[in-house]
C-alpha angles and dihedrals in degrees: 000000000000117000117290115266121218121204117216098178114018133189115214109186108199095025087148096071143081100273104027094053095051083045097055093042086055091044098047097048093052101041108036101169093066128100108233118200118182113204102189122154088205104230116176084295104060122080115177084203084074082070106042097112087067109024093103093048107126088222094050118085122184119208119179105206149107130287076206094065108081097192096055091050092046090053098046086048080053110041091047106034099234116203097173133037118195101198106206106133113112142144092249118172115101092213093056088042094059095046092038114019092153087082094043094058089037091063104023104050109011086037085050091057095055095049098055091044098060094044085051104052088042102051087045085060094059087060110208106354106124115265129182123198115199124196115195107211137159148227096259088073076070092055121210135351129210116229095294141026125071128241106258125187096266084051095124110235120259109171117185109185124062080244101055093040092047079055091044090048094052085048097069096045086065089053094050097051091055096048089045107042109025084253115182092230134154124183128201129199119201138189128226114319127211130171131082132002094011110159115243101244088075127085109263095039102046085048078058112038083052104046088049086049093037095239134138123296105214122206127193118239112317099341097250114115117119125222129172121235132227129175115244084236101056094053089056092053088053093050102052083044093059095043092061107026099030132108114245102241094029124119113220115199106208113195141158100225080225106120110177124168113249084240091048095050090046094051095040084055097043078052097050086047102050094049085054104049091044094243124148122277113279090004097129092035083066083066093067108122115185110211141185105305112251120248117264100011119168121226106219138354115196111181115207099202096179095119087068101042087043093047116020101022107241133141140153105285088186125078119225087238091052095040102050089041088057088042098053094030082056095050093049082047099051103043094145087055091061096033089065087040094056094034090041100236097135085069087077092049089084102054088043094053104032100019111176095352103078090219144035 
């Protein structure tokens, strides 16, 4: 394990979204003395309410803008000083990727350049003060599993959606940049999130969002396919784990050892549902619709997080149980939250907050 590094100004791209702004709220509370920037362009996935509860923090800072856009990185790397970039800002949703795949490849590789080459040029210019660059990945760069076996760091990577190979693409990059330059760069995998503030066109929330509005579930194909799951929470804590006790050029799987079944998942939260809305029991499971199986869709991912638990210490502190219980019992609390979401009304949130100015 190399020494622990300790950020004193950081750069979060795609703070905004589900992932990154729990991110940012876990690393602020627990290290007050950094400075936090969020570089985040808002497409459709990022909602600034999901930050309210720091934005007026004196050691936060908001910038709308591009990863694309190479001056504005540069001068961000400069102003504050940035000793440390958490990567997380992708286009990230399998369905949007196969009908779209240009943008996928626009923000996800080419963004991904930028983003190393600034950092590079810039941390070059510090000379020798320490510097750490963190891509946040994920399993579906490792394509599909069989029935058994788990995804491990040396798994080759097999992506077989336009997303998954656009990550995969920016990955290596990474790799590259470290191989070629000497880079101080970590990567983490992840498997499938799920908590606060996830956006409704992903599994859990949409469950949620059509049982409470007695609309169709739809399930993909039979059902079958098996994802690990991992809180929202626990990622973050990983995350910030790997960033500071990580070893540049490493690859970190991060996983929940929680496999469920799609189907599973969508019937044990029509159940909890049900049981808190004081419906009868299997009425929201009625809603399951199966429909025409999506391209490209791996079978199974299985993530074997042991590297990070062996070397850096980390493991899930959440249950399954406990996590999906929080998650469901917050959405039925913050209604108003995903009613704005679904309707569109957080789009408006930015220009109320930061108008003309771009940033706080």
């Amino acid at each position: 394990m190399t020494d622990t590094f300790t950020p004193r100004a950081l750069l979060v791209t795609g703070g905004a979204g589900f992932i990154g702004s729990n991110f940012i709220h876990s690393f602020m509370a627990g290290n007050p003395g950094c400075r936090v920037v969020n570089l985040d362009v808002l497409t459709y996935a990022g909602n600034l309410k999901n930050l309210a509860g720091v934005e007026k923090d004196p050691s936060y800072r908001f910038v709308r803008g591009d990863i694309c856009d190479a001056s504005l990185v540069a001068s961000i790397l400069a102003e504050e000083n940035i000793d440390a970039v958490v990567h997380f800002a992708a286009e990230s949703h399998v369905d949007r990727s196969i009908t779209g795949p240009e943008i996928f490849v626009r923000t996800n590789v080419l963004g991904t350049q930028v983003l190393l080459e600034e950092s590079r040029k810039h941390r070059d210019a510090r000379g020798g003060e320490p510097f750490r660059y963190l891509q946040v990945s994920t399993d579906e760069v490792y394509g599909s599993l069989g029935p058994t076996g788990f995804f491990t760091e040396e798994t080759p990577l097999a992506a077989n959606s336009p997303y998954s190979a656009s990550k995969a693409g920016g990955d290596l990059l990474v790799r590259a940049y470290h191989e070629t330059y000497g880079f101080p760069a970590l990567t983490t995998r992840c498997s499938n999130n799920y908590g606060p503030f996830h956006f409704p066109e992903k599994l859990i929330p949409l469950m949620i969002h059509n049982i409470l509005a007695r609309r169709p579930l739809p399930v993909y194909g039979d059902g079958l396919n098996v994802r690990d799951w991992l809180h929202v929470q626990d990622h973050a804590r990983a995350v910030e784990t790997v960033l500071k006790k990580g070893k540049p050029g490493e690859v970190y799987n991060i996983g929940g050892h929680n496999e469920w079944k799609n189907i599973d998942i969508v019937n044990l939260v029509c159940d909890l549902l049900d049981q808190r809305l004081g419906r009868g029991a299997g009425e929201s499971r009625s809603l399951i619709t199966f429909v025409k199986d999506r391209p490209g869709h791996d079978r199974r991912y299985a993530i074997d997080a042991g590297k990070i638990k062996r070397e850096l210490g980390w493991e899930p502190a959440y249950t399954f149980e406990q996590g999906i219980a929080e998650t469901i019992d917050w959405y039925l609390a913050n209604q108003e939250w995903v009613a704005e979401v679904t309707s569109g009304a957080y789009r408006d949130y930015y220009d109320r907050q930061y108008g003309e100015r771009g940033e706080a």
